[in-house]
GUVEXLUM-187652 format. One record per residue: x, z, y of N, C-alpha, C in turn. Coordinates in steps of 0.02 Angstrom, whole numbers, padded with zeros to 5 digits, always signed. Example, Ala and Ser with C-alpha at 12.3 -4.5 7.8 and 13.67 -1.06 7.14 Angstrom:
2
+00660+00390-00284+00615+00390-00225+00660+00390-00165;+00642+00354-00112+00684+00357-00053+00645+00394+00002;
//
This chain:
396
+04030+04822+06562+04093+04836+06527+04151+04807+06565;+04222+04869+06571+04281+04818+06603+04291+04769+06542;+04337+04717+06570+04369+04679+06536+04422+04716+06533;+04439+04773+06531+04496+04803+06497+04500+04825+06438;+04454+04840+06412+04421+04858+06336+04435+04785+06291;+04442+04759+06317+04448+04668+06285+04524+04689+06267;+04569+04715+06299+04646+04703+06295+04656+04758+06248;+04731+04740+06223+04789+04766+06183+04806+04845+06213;+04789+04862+06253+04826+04898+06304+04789+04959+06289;+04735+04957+06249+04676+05027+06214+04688+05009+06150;+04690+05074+06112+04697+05064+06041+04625+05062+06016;+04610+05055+05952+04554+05051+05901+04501+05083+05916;+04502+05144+05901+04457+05199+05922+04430+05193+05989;+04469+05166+06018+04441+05175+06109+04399+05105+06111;+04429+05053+06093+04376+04985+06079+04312+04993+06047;+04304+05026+05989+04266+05030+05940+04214+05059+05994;+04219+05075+06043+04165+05139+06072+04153+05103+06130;+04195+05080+06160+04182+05049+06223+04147+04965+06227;+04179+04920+06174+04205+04858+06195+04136+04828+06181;+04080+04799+06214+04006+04755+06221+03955+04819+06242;+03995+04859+06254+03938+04911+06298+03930+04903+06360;+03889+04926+06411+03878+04953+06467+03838+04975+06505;+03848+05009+06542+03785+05060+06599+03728+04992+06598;+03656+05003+06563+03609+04971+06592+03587+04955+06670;+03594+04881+06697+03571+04905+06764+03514+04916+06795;+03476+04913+06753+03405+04917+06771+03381+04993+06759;+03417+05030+06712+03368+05088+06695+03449+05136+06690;+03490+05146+06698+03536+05178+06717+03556+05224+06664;+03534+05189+06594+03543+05212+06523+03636+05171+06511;+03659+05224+06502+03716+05222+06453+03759+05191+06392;+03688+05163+06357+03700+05118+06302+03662+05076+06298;+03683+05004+06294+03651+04928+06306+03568+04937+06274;+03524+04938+06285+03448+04912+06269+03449+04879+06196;+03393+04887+06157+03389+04812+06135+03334+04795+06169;+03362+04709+06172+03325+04668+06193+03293+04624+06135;+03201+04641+06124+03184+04623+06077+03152+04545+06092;+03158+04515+06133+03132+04472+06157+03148+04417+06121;+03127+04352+06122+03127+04300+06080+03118+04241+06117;+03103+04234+06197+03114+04192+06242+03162+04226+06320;+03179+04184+06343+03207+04214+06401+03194+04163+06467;+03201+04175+06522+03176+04135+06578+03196+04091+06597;+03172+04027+06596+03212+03957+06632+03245+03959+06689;+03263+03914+06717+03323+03907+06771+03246+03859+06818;+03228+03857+06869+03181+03832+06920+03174+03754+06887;+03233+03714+06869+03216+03644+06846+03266+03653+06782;+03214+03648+06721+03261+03658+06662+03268+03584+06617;+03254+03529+06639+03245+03456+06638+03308+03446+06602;+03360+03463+06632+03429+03446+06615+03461+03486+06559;+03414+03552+06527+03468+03585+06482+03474+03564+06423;+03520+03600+06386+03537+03574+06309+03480+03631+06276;+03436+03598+06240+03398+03649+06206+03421+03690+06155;+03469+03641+06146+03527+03667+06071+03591+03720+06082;+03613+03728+06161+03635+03766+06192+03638+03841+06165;+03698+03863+06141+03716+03919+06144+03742+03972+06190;+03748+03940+06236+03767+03978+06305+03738+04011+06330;+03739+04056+06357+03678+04106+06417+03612+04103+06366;+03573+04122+06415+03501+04167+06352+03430+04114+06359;+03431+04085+06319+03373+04048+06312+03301+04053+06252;+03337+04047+06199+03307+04061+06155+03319+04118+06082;+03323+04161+06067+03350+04208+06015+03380+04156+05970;+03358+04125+05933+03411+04091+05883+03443+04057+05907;+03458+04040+05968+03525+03996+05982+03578+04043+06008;+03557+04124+06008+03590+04189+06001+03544+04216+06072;+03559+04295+06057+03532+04351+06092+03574+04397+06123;+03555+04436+06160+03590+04482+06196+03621+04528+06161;+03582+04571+06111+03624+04610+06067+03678+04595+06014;+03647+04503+05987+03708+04488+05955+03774+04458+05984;+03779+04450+06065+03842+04449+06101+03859+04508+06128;+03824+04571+06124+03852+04630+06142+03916+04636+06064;+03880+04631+06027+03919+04657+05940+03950+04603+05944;+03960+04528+05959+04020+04495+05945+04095+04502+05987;+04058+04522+06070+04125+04562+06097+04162+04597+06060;+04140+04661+06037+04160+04701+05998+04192+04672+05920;+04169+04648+05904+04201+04634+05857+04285+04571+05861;+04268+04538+05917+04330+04502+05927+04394+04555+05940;+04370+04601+05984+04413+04662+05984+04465+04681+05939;+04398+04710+05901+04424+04738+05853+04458+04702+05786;+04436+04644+05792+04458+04595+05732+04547+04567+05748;+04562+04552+05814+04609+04517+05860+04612+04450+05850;+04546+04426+05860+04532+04347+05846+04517+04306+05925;+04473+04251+05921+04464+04215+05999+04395+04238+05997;+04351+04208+05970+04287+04221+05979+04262+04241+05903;+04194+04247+05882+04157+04275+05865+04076+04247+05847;+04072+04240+05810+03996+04222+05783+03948+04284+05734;+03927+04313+05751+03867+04367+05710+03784+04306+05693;+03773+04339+05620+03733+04312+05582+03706+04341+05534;+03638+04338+05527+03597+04367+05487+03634+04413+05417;+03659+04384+05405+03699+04446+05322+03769+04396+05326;+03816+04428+05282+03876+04403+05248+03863+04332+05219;+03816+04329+05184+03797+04254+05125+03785+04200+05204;+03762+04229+05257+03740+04168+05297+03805+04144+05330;+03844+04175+05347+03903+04179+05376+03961+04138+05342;+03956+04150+05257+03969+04118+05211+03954+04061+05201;+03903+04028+05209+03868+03988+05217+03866+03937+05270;+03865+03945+05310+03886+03931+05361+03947+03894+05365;+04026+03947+05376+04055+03930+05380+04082+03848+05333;+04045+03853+05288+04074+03802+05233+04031+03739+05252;+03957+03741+05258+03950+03709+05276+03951+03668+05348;+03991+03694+05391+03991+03685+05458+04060+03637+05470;+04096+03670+05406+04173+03631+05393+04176+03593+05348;+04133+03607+05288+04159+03533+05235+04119+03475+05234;+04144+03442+05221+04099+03377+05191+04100+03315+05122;+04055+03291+05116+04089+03243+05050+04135+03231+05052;+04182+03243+04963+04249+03210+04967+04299+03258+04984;+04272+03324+05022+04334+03364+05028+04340+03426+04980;+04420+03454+04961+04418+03480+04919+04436+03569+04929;+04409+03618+04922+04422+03690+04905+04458+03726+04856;+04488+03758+04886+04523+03805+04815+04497+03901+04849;+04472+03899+04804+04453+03985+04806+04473+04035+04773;+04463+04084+04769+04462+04135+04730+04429+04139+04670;+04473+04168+04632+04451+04185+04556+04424+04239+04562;+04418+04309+04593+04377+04350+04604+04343+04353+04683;+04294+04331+04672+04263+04314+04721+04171+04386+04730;+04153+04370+04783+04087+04386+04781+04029+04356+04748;+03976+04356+04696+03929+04313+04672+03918+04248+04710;+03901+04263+04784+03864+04202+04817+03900+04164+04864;+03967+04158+04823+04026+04112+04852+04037+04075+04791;+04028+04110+04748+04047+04080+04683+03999+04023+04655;+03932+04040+04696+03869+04005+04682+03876+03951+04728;+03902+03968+04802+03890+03909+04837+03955+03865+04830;+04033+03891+04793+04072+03839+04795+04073+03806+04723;+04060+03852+04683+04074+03816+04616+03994+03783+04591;+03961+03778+04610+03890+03760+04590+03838+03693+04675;+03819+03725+04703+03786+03726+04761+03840+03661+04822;+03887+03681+04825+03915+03619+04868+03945+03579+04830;+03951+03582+04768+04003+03531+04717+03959+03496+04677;+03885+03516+04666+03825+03485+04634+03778+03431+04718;+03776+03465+04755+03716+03461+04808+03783+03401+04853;+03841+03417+04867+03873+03377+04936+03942+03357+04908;+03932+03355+04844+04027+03318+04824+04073+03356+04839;+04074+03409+04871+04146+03451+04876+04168+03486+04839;+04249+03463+04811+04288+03471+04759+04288+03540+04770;+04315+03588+04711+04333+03632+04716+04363+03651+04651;+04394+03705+04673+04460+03726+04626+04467+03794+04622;+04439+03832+04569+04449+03912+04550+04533+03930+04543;+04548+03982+04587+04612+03989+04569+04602+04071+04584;+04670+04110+04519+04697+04163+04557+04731+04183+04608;+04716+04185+04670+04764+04175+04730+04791+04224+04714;+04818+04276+04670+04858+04324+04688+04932+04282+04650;+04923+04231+04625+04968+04190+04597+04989+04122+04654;+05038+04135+04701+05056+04087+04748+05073+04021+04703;+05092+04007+04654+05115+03957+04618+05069+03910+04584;+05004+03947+04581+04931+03922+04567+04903+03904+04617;+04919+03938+04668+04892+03938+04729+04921+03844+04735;+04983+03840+04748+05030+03775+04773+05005+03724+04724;+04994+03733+04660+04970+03684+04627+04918+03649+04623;+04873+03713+04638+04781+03677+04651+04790+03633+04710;+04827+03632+04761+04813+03591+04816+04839+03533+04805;+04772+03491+04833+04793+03406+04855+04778+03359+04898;+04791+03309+04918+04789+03296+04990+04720+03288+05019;+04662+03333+05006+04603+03317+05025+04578+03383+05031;+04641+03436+05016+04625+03496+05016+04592+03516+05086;+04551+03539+05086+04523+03569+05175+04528+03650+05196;+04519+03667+05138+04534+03740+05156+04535+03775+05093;+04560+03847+05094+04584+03892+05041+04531+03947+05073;+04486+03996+05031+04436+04045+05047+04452+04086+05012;+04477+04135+05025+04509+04226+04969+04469+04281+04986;+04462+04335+04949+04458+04390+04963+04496+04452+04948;+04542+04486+04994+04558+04536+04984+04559+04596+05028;+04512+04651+04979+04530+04677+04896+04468+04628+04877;+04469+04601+04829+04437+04541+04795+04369+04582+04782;+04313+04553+04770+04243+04595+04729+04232+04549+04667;+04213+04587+04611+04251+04668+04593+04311+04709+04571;+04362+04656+04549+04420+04694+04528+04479+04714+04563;+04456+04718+04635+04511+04735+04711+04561+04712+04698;+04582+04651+04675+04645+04609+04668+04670+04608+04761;+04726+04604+04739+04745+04596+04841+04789+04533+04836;+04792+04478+04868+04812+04436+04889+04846+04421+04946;+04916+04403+04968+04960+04404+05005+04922+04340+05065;+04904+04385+05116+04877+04337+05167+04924+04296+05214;+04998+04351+05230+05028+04299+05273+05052+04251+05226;+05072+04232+05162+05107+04183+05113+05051+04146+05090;+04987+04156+05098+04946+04107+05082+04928+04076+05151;+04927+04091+05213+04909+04056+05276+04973+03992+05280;+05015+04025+05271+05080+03973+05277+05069+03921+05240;+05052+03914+05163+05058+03871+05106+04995+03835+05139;+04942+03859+05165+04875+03803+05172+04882+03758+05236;+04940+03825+05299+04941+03787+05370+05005+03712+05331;+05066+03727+05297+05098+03663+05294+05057+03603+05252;+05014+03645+05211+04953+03584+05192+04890+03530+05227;+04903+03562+05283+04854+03552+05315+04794+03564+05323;+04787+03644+05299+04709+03666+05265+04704+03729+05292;+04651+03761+05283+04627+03807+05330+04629+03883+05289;+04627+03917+05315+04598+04002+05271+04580+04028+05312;+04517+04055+05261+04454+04097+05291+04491+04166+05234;+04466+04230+05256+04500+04270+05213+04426+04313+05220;+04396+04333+05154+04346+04401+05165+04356+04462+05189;+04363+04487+05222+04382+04563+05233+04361+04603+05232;+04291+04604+05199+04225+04646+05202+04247+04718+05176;+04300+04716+05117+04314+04777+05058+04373+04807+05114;+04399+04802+05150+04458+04814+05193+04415+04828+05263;+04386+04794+05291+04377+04815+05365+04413+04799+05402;+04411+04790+05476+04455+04787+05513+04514+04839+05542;+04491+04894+05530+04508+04951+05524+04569+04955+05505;+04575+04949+05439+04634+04922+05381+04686+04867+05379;+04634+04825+05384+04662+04740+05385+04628+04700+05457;+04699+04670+05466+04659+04625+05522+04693+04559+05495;+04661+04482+05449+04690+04434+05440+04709+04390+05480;+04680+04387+05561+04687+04334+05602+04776+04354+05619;+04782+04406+05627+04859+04438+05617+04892+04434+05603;+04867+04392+05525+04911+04386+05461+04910+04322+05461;+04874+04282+05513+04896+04213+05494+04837+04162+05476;+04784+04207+05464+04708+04170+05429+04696+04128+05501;+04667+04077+05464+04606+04047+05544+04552+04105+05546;+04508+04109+05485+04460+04154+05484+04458+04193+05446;+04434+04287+05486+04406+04325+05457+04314+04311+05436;+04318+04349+05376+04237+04343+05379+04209+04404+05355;+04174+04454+05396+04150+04525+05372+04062+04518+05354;+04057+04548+05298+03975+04580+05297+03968+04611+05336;+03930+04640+05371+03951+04693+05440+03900+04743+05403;+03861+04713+05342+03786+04755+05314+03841+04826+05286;+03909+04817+05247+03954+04864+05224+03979+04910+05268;+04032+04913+05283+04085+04959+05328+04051+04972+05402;+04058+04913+05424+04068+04895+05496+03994+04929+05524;+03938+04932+05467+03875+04950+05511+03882+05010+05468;+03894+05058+05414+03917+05099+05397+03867+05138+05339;+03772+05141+05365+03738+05158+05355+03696+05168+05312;+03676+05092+05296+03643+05060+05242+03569+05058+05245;+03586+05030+05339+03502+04995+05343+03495+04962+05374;+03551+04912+05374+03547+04835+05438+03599+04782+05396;+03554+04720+05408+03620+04667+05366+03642+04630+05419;+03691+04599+05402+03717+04562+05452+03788+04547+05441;+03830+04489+05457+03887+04450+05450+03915+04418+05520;+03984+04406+05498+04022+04387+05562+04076+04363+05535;+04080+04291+05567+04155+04259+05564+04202+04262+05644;+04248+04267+05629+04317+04289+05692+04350+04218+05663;+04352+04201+05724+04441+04127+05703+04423+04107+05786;+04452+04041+05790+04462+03986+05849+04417+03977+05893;+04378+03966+05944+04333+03928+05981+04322+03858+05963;+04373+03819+05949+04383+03777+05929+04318+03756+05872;+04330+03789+05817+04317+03807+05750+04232+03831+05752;+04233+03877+05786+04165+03951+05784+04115+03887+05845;+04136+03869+05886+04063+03819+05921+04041+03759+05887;+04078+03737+05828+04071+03703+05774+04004+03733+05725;+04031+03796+05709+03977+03841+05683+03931+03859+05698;+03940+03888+05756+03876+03914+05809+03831+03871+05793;+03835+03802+05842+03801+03734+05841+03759+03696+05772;+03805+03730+05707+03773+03698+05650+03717+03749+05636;+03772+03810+05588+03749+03872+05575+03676+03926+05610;+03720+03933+05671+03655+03962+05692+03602+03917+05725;+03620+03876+05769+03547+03842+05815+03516+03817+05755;+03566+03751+05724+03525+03721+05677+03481+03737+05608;+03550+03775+05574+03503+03802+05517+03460+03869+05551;+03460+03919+05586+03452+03967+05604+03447+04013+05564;+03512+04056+05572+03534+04098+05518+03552+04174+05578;+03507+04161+05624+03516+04216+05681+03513+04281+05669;+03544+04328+05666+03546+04391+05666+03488+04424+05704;+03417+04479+05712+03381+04507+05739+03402+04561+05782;+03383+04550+05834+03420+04598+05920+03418+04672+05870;+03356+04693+05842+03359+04748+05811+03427+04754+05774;+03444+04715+05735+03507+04723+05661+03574+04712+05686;+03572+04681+05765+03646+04674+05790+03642+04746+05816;+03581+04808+05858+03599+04864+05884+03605+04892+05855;+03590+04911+05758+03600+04958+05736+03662+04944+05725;+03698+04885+05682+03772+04882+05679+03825+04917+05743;+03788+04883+05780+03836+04883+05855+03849+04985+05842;+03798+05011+05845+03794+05079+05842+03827+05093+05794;+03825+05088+05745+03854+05101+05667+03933+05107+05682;+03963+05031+05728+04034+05019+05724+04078+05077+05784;+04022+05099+05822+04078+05166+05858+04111+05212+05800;+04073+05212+05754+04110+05287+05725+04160+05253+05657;+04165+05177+05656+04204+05149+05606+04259+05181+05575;+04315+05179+05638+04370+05206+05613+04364+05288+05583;+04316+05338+05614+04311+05396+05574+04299+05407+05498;+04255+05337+05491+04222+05335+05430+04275+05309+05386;+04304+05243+05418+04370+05216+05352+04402+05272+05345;+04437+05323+05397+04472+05366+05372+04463+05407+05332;+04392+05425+05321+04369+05465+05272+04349+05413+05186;+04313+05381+05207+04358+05334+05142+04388+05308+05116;+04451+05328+05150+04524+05291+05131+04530+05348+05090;+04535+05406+05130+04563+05479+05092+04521+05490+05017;+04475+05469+05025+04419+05513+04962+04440+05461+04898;+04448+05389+04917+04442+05346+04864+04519+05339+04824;+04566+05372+04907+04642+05380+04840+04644+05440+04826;+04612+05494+04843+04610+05544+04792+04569+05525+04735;+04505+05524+04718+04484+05507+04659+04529+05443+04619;+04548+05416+04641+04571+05373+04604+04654+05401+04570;+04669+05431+04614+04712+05481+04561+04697+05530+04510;+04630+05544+04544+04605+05604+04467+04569+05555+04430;+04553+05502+04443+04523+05451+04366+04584+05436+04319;+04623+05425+04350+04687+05391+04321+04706+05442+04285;+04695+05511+04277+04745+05559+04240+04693+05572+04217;+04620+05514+04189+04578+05561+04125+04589+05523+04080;+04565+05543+04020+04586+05544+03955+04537+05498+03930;+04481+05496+03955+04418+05438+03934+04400+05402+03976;+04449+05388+04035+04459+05326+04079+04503+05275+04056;+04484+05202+04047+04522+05164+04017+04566+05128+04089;+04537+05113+04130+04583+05088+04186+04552+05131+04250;+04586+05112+04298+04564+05114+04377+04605+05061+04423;+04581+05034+04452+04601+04980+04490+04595+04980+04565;+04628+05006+04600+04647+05048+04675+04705+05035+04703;+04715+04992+04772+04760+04963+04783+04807+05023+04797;+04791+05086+04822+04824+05132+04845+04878+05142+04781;+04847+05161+04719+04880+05187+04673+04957+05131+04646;+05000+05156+04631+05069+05125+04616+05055+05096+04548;+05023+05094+04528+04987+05052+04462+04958+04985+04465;+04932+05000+04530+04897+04929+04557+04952+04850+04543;+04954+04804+04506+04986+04751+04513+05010+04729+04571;+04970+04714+04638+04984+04704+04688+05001+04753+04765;+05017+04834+04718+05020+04885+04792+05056+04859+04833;+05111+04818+04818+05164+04838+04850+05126+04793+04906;+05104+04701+04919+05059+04679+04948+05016+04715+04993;+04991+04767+04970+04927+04806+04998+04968+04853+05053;+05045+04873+05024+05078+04929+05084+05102+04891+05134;+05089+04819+05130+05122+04771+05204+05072+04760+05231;+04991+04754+05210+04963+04712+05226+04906+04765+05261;+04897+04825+05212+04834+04853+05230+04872+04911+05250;+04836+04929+05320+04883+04995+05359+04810+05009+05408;+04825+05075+05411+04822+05141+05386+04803+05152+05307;+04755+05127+05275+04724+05148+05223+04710+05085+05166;+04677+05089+05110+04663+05037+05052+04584+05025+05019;+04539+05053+05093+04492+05031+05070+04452+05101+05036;+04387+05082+05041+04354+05166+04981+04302+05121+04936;+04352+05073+04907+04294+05032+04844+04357+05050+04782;+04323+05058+04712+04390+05066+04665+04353+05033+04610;+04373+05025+04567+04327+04994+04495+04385+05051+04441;+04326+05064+04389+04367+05094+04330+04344+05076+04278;+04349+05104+04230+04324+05088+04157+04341+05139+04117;+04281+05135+04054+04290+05240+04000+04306+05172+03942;+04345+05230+03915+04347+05205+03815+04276+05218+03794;+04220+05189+03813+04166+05199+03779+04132+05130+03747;+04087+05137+03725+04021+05066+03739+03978+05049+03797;+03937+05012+03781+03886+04995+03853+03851+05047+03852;+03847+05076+03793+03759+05117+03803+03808+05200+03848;+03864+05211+03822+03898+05271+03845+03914+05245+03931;+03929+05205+03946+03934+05195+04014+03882+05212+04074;+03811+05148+04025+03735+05179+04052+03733+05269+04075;+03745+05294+03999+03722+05373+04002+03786+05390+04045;+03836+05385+04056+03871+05402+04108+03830+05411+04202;+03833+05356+04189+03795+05353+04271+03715+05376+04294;+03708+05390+04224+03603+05444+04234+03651+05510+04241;+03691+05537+04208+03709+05612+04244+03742+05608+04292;+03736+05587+04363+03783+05579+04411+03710+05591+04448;+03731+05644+04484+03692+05697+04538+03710+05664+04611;+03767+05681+04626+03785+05652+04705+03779+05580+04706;+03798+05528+04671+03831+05452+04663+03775+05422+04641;+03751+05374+04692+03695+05340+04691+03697+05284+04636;+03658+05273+04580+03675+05211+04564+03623+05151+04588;+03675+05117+04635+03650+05046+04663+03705+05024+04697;+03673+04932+04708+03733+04871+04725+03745+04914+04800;+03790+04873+04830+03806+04852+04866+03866+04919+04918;+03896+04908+04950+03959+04967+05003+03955+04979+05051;+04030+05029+05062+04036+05042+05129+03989+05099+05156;+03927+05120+05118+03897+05168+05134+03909+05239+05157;+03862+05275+05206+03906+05321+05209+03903+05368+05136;+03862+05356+05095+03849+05398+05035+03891+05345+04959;+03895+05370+04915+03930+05336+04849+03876+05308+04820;+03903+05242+04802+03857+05194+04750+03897+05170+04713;+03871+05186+04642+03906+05169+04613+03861+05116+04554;+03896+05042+04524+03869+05004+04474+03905+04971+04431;+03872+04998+04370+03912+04962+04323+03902+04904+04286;+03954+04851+04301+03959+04800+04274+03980+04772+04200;+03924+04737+04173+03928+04741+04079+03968+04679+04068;+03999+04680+04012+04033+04629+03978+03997+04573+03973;+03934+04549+03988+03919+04489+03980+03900+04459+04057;+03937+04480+04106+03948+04448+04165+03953+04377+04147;+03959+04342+04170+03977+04252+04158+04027+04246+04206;+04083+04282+04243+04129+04282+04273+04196+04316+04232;+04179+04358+04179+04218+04398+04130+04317+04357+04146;+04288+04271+04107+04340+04261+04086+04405+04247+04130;+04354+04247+04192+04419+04255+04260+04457+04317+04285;+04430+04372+04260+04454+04428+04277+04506+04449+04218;+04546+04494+04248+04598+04507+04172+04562+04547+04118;+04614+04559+04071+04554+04575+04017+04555+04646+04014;+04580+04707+04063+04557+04748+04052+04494+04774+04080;+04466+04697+04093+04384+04715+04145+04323+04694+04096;+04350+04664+04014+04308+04619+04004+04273+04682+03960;+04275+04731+03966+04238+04753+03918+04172+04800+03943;+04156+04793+04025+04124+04803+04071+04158+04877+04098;+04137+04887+04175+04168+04939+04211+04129+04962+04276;+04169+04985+04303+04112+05011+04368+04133+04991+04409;+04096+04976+04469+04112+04974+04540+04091+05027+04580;+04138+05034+04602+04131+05127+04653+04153+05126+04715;+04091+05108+04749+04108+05119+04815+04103+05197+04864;+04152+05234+04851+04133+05304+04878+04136+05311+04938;+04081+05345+04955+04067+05371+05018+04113+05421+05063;+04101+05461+05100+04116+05500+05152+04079+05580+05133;+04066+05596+05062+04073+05648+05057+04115+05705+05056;+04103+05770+05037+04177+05778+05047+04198+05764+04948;+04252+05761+04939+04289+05724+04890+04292+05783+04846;+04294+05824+04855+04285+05882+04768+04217+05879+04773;+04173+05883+04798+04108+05873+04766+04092+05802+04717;+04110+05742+04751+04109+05670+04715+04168+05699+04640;+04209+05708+04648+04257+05731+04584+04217+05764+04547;+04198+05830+04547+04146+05871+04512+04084+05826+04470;+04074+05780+04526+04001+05748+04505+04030+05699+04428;+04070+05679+04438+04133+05625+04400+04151+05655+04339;+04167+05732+04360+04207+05765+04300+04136+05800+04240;+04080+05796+04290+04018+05846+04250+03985+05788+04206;+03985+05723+04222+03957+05660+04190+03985+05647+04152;+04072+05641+04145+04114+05637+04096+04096+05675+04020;+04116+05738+04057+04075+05793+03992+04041+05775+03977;+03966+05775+03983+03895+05765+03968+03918+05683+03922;+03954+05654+03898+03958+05599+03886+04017+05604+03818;+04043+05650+03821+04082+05670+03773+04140+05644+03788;+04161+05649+03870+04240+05582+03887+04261+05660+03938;
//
């Protein structure tokens, strides 16, 4: 690969395709190998090395060839320094916190968060290692300024938040944590890089699932934090050698593959998810929709500075019905898969019931349970059709 693919000087699309590739030299193949290997060859007197060494190729969990092909690429495309890839999102998550906090120091997070942030900050590091922490709505800067105190270490957000795509002002929260002296990690998993780039905006760290968008498919997991050198050989060193939370040569090439056609794919779920989300909004047995695109959204105006080209293809809505009418909603849905998780190239959709144990943090037009809809890359009057024929069948 040139090191020209590294620079500013190629736009998105041309990175996305080029940047941790190159002509094999051994077999004169086109696209990097995987290398499934799990040892690699000593140096003639290896007496002197760091076994713990992340550098050059020694052992797979102290990293592999395919997972520094996909972290090139992703520094790229992120516009960060370096790059760490790791087994899923939760490890990455994981990781990062524990690589940075310690007893005695204190967090302020997100009020809409992902499950297994919520588990490891409000439960798991505040039970297990003393670290304070502090639920806040970051879409509220004034909550934001208040939760902090002088032991604060870092602020962790997500926007569009999971599940209620709240968007949170990244350059006005980087500022408030940098004069604090505290750090932000920002999720970007629901956005992409595509969309959003936070190191841009001011974050120390991005942190992507790469299992969503970025690998596209929905048959490889895998996670990645973007920030400092500084910061990320901190991580490396804990995260991956020590705990070993290594990503498999296999799950970095399918991503790696997955992320050439990224930007085609956000563009097609940018388009599909603000059209439907305009035809949810004008039904009659839809109680909300929550879509940063739409001018309804609390925080669009946020989302038109922050997220460019597009707003993401995740939406949440909600029917004037009960639980049991919601259920029967989603058994007549032909195209729209119901199951967890995004970014797919197909629609999944799940609905979330009123007795979440997160309810009382979300506003209350969520508390009476709703969906999460992550739409795919179909074409978009068929997903509508599928939407409008379930409705009927449901009496909405």
């Amino acid at each position: 690969m040139s090191d020209t693919f590294k620079k500013d000087s190629y736009g998105f699309h041309t990175r996305a395709v080029h940047t941790g590739n190159a002509v094999d030299k051994e077999t004169g193949a086109v696209k990097r190998p995987i290398t499934m290997a799990n040892s690699y060859e000593l140096p003639y007197d290896p007496t002197n090395m760091n076994w713990s060494s992340a550098e050059g190729n020694l052992y797979t969990r102290n990293g592999g060839a395919n997972q520094k092909y996909l972290q090139e690429r992703l520094v790229s495309l992120e516009g960060g320094e370096d790059c760490i890839v790791l087994a899923s999102g939760v490890a990455v998550l994981s990781g990062l916190f524990f690589s940075l906090l310690k007893a005695g120091d204190h967090v302020v997070f997100s009020s809409v968060t992902y499950i297994a942030v919520y588990r490891l900050l409000n439960e798991l590091f505040n039970e297990k290692f003393s670290v304070e922490t502090t639920i806040v709505d970051t879409t509220d800067l004034d909550a934001v300024k208040a939760a902090i105190r002088p032991n604060t270490k870092l602020i962790h957000i997500e926007t569009p938040g999971n599940p209620t795509i709240s968007v949170t002002d990244i350059s006005a929260l980087a500022a408030i944590a940098h004069k604090n002296d505290a750090l932000l990690s920002v999720d970007n998993t629901f956005a992409s890089p595509y969309n959003q780039r936070p190191i841009e905006l001011g974050a120390d760290f991005s942190v992507e699932s790469l299992t969503k968008y970025i690998n596209g498919h929905g048959d490889a997991m895998g996670g990645a934090i973007i920030g400092k050198k500084e910061y990320l050989d901190i991580i490396r060193a804990q995260a991956q050698v020590n705990l070993g939370g290594t990503i498999s040569p296999f799950n970095a090439w399918l991503i790696m593959r997955g992320s050439v056609t990224l930007p085609l794919r956000m563009k097609q779920h940018n388009e599909n998810a603000l059209k439907i989300a305009k035809w949810l909004e004008e039904r009659p047995g839809v109680s909300f929709v929550s879509y940063p695109g739409l001018e309804s959204h609390p925080q669009h105006e946020i989302a038109l500075r922050q997220m460019a080209p597009g707003f993401g293809g995740v939406l949440t809505f909600g029917l004037k019905a009960d639980h049991e009418t919601h259920n029967r909603f989603v058994s007549h849905l032909r195209v729209i898969t119901n199951a967890v998780s995004l970014g797919h190239d197909a629609s999944l959709i799940v609905f979330l019931g009123e007795n979440d144990e997160r309810q009382h943090l979300y506003p209350e037009r969520f508390h009476n349970g709703f969906f999460r809809f992550s739409v795919g890359i179909e074409d978009a009057d068929d997903l509508i059709e599928d939407l409008r024929q379930a409705l009927e069948k449901v009496g909405l």
